[in-house]
N, C-alpha and C positions, 0 to 999 in steps of 0.2 A: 237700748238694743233694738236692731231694726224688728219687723214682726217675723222675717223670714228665718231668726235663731232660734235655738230650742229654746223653752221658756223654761227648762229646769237648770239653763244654764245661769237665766240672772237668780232662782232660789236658791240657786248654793255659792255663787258670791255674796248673797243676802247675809247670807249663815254665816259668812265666814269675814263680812265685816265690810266688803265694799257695795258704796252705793250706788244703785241700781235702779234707771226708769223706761220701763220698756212702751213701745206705740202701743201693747195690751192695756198697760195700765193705765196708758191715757186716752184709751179705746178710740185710738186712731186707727187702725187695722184700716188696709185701700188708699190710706191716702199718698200723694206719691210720693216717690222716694225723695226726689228735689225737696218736700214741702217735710220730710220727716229730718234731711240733713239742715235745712232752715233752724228748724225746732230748735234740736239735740243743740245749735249752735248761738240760736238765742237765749235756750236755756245751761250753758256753760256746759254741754255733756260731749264727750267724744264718742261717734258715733257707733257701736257696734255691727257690725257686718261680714256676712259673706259673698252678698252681692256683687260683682263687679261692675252695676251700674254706678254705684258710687266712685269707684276708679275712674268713670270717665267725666265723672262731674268733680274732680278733682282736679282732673286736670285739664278743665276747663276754667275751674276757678275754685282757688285753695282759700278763700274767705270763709273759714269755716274753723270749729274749735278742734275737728281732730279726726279722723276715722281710722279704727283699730281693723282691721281685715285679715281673715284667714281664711286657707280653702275650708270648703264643706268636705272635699272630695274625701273619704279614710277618714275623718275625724271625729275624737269622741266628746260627749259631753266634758269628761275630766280634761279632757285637753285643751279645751276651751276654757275652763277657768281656772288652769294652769298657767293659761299663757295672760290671761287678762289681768290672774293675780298678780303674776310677774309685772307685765305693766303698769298695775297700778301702783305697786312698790317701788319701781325706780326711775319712772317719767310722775314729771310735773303738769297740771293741766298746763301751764303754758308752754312744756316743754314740746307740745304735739300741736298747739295750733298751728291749722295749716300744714298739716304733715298725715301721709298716711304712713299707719304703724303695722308692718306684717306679721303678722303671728306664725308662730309654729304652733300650730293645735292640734297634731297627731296621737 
């Protein structure tokens, strides 16, 4: 998860069974976003975000395991691991490389 999501958003996907590694936990906090979508995609994660700088590194170049994205704007913690549970329930990690994935997270 990039640093800019809530962090009690990956504690209760924790809780609830899916895994979860946020730039906190690998106390990257600052480093840039380019260097954080690298990561997530060296380390097989698809990317967590509300960013939309990752939208345009996307689509500059879709070499990457995946970026799940929803607004911020109105959205609640629950809905954010409503919608990521959903995802991880019915996309495969290869089902998203190179794809960004929109959430509904209202």
């Amino acid at each position: 998860m990039d640093e800019n999501t809530d962090p009690e958003i990956a504690v209760q996907l924790t809780r609830i069974g899916v895994e979860v590694v946020t730039v906190r936990d690998l106390q990257l906090l600052g480093d840039s976003d380019l260097n954080h979508l690298k990561r997530a995609t060296e380390m097989g994660y698809v990317l967590c975000t509300h960013d939309s700088d990752f939208l345009k590194m996307h689509s500059e170049d879709n070499n990457h395991a995946g970026i799940a994205f929803g607004q911020h704007y109105e959205s609640t913690i629950g809905g954010w691991v409503k919608a990521l549970r959903k995802l991880y329930d019915t996309k495969s990690a290869e089902d998203v490389i190179g794809q960004v994935e929109f959430l509904s997270v209202k």
